[in-house]
BABAMAR-584382 format. One record per atom (N, C-alpha, C): x, y, z; residue in three letters; residue number from 0. Coordinates in pm, 1 decimal. Each point is the difference from the previous one (the first is absolute). Example, Ala and Ser with C-alpha at 12.3 -4.5 7.8 and 13.67 -1.06 7.14 Angstrom:
REM BABAMAR-584382
        xx        yy        zz  res    n
    1319.0    -569.0     780.0  ALA    0
     -89.0     119.0       0.0  ALA    0
      90.0     120.0       0.0  ALA    0
     -35.0     105.0     -72.0  SER    1
      82.0     119.0       6.0  SER    1
     -77.0     109.0      73.0  SER    1
//
This chain:
REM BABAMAR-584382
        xx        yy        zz  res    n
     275.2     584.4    -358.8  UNK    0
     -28.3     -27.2     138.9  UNK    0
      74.7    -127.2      38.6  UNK    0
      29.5       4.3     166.3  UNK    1
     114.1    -128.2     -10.6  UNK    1
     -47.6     -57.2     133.3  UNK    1
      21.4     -71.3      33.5  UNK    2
     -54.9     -99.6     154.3  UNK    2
      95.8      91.6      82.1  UNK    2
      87.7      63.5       2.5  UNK    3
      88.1      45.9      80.7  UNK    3
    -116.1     160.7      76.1  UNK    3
     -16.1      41.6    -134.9  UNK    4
     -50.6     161.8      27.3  UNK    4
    -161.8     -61.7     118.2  UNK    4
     -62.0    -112.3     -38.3  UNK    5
    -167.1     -19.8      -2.3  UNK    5
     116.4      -9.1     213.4  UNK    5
      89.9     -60.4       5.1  UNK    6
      16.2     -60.2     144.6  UNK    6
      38.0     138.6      87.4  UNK    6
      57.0      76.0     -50.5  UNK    7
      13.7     157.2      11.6  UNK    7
     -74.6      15.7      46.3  UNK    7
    -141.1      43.3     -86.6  UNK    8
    -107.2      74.7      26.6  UNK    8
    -124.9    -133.6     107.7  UNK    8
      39.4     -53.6      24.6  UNK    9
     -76.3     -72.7      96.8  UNK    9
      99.3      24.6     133.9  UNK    9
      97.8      32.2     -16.0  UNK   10
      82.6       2.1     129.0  UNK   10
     -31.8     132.3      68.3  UNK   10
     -23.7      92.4    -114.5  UNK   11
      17.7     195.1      44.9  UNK   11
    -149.1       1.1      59.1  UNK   11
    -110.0     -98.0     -43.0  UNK   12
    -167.0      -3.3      28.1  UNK   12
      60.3     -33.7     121.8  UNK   12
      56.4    -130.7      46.8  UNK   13
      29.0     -23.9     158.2  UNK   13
      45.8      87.7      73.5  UNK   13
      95.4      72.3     -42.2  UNK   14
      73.0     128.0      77.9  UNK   14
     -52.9      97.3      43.0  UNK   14
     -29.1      66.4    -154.3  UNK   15
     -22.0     130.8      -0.8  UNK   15
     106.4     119.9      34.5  UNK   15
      75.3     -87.0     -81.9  UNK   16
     170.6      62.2      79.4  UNK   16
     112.0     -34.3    -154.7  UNK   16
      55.7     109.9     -70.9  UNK   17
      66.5     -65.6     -83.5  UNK   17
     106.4     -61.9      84.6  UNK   17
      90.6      87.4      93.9  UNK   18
     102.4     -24.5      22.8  UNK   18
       0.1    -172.3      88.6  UNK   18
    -113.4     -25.0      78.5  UNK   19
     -20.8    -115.5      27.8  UNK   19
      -7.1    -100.5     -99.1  UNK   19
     -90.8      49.9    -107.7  UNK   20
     -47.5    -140.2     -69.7  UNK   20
     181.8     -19.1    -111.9  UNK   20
      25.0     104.6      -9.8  UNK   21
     163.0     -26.3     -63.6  UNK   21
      79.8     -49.5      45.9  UNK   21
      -2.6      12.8     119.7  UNK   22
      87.4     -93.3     152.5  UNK   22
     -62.8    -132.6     -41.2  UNK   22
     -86.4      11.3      23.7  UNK   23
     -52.4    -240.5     -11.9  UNK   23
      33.2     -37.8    -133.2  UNK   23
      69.0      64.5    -118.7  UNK   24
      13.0     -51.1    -111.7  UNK   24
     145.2      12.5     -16.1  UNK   24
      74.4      86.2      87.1  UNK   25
     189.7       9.0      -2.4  UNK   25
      29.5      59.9     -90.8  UNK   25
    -109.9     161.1     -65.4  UNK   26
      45.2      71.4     -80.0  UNK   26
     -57.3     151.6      58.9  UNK   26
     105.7     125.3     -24.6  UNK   27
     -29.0     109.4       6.3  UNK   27
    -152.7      30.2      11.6  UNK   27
     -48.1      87.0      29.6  UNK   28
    -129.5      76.7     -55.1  UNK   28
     -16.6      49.2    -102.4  UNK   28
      84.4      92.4     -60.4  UNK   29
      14.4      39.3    -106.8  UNK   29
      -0.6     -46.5    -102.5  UNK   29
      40.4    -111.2     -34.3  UNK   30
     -24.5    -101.0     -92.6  UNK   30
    -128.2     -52.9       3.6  UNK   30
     -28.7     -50.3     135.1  UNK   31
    -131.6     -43.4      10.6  UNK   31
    -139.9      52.0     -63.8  UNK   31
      36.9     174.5      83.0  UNK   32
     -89.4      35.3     -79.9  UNK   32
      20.2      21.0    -124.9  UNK   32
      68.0       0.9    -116.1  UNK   33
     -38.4     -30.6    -125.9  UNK   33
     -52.3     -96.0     -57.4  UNK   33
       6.5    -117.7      66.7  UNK   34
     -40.5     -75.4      -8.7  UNK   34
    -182.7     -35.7     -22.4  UNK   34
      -3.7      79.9     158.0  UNK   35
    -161.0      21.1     -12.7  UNK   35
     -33.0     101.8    -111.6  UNK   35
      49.5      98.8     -20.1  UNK   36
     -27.5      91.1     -83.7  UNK   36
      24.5     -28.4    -176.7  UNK   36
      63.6     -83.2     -21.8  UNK   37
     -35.6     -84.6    -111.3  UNK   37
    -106.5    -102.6     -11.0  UNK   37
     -28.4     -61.3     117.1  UNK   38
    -120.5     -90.8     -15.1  UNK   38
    -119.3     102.9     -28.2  UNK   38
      27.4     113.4      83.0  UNK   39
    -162.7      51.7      -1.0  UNK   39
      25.9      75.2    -128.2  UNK   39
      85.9      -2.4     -57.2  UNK   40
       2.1      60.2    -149.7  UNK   40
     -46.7     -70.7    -117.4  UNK   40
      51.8    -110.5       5.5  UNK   41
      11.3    -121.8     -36.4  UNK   41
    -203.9     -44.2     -15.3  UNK   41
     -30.1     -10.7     116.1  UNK   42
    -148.6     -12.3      33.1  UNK   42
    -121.3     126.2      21.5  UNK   42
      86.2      90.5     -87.5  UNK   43
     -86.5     110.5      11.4  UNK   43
     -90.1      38.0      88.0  UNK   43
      10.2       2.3     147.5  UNK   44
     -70.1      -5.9     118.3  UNK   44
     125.5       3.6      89.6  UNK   44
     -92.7     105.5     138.0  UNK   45
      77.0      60.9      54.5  UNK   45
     -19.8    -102.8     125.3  UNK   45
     112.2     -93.7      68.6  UNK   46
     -24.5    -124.0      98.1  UNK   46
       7.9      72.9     105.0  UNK   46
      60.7     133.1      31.2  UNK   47
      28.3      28.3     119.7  UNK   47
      -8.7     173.7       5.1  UNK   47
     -60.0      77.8     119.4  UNK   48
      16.6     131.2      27.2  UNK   48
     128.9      27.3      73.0  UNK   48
      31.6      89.8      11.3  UNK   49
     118.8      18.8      15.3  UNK   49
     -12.8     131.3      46.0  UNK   49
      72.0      82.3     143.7  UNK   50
      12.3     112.6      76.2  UNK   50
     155.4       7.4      52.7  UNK   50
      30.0     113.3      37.8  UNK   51
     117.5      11.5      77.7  UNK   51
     -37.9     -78.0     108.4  UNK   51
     -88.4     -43.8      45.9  UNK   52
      -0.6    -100.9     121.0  UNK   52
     -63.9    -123.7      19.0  UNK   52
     -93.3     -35.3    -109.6  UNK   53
     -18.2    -166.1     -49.2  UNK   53
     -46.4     -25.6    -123.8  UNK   53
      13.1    -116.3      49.6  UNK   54
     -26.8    -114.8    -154.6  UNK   54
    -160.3     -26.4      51.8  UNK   54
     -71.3     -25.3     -73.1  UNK   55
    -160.0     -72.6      -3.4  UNK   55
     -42.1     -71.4    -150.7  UNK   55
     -31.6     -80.4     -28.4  UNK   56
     -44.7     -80.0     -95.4  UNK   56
    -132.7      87.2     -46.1  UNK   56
     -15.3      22.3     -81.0  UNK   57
    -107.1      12.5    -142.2  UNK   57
    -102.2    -126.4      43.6  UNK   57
    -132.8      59.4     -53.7  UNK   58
    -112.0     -94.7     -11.7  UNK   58
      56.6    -114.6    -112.4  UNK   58
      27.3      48.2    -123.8  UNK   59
      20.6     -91.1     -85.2  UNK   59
     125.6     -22.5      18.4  UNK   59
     118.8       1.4      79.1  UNK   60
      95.7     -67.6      23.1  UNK   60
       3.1     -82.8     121.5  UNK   60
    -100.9     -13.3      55.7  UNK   61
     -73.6     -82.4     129.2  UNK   61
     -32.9    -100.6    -113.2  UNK   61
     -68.4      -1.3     -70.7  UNK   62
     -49.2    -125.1    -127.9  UNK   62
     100.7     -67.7     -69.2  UNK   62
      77.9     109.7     -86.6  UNK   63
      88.7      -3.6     -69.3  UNK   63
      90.2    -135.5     105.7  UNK   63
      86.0      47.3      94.7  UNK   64
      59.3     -49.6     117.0  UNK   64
     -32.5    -157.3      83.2  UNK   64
    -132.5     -29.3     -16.4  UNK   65
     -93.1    -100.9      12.7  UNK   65
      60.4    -150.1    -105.5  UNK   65
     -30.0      98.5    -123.2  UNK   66
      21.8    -104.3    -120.9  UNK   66
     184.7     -19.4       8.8  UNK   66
      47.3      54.8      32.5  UNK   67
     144.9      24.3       3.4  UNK   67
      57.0    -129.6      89.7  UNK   67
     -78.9     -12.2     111.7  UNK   68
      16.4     -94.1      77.5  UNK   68
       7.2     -77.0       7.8  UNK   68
    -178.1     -74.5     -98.3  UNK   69
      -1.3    -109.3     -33.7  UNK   69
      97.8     -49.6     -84.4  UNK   69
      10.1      66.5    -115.4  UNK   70
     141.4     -25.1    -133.0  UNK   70
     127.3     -11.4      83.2  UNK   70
      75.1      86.9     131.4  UNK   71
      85.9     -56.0      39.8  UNK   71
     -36.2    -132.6      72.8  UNK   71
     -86.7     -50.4      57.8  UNK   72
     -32.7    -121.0      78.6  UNK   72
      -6.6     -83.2     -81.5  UNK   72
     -59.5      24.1    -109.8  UNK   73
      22.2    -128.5     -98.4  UNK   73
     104.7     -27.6    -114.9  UNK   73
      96.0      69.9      22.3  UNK   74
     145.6       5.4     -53.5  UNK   74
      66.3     -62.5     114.3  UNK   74
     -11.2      38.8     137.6  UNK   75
      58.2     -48.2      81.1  UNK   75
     -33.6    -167.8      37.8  UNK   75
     -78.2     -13.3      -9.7  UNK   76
     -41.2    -128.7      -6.2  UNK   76
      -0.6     -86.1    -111.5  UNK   76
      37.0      34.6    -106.1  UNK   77
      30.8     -84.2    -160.1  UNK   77
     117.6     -35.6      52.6  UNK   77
     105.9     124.4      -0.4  UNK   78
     106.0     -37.2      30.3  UNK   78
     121.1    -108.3     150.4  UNK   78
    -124.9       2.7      94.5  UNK   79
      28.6     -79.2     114.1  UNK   79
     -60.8    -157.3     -58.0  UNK   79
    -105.1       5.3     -79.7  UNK   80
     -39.7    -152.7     -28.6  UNK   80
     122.7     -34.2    -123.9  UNK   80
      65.2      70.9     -54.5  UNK   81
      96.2       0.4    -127.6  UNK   81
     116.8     -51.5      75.2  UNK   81
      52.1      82.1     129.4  UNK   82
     114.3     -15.2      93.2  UNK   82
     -29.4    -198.1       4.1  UNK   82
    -156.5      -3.8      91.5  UNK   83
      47.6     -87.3      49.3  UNK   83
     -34.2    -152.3     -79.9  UNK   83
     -16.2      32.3    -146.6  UNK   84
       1.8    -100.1     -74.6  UNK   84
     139.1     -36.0     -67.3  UNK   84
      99.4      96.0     -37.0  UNK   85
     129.4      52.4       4.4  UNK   85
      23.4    -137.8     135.0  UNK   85
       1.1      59.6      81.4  UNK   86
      98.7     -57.4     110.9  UNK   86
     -93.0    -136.9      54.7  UNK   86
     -69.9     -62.5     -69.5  UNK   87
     -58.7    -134.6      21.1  UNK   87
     -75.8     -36.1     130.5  UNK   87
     -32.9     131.1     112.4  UNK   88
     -74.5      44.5      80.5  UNK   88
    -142.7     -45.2     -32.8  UNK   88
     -32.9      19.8    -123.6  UNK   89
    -180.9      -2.7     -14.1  UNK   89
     -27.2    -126.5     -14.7  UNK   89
     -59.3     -56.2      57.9  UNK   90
     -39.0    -189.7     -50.8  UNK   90
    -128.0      -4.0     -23.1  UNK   90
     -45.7    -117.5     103.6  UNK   91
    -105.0     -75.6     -39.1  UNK   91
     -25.8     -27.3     171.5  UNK   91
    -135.4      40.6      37.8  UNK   92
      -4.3     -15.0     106.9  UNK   92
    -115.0    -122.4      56.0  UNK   92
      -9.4    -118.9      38.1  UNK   93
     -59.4     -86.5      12.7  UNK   93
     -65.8       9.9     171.6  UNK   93
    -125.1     -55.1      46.3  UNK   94
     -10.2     -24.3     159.4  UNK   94
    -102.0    -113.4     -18.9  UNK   94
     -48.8       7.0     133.9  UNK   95
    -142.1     -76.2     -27.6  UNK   95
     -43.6      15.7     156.5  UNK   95
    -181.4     -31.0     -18.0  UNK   96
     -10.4      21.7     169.8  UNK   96
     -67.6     -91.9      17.8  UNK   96
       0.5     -69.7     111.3  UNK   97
     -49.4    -106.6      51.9  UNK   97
       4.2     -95.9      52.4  UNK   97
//
């Protein structure tokens, strides 16, 4: 499983559209969906239903999808406090009131 596939499948939950959620990432659908279709292989659970005419999220890929979120939010945020210790951005912040 890779941070790439978990941002996938939080994008296709927003959509509900492969060909959309493949558009906001600057790759085919087709690829995309393997993508999902290895995660849900991968996680033995099915994240998404699937028809000739939509996408809908699974009960347990509504959950599944949840936790997905948080783990990208807090990857995303390691790495912005990492950026901005890197680039000498993060200090020491002093005030006082009175």
């Amino acid at each position: 499983m890779d941070l790439s596939s978990l941002r996938y499948a939080i994008t296709l939950a927003e959509e509900l559209h492969f060909g959309r959620a493949a558009q906001r990432h600057y790759i085919s659908a087709q690829p995309f969906g393997r993508h999902i279709q290895n995660l849900e292989r991968e996680l033995g659970i099915r994240l998404f239903e699937r028809t000739s005419r939509r996408v809908t999220v699974t009960p347990v890929g509504a959950r599944v999808l949840a936790e997905a979120r948080a783990i990208v939010d807090a990857v995303d945020a390691l790495t912005d406090s990492h950026r901005w210790a890197e680039s000498g951005e993060a200090g020491t912040l002093a005030g006082s009131c009175g």
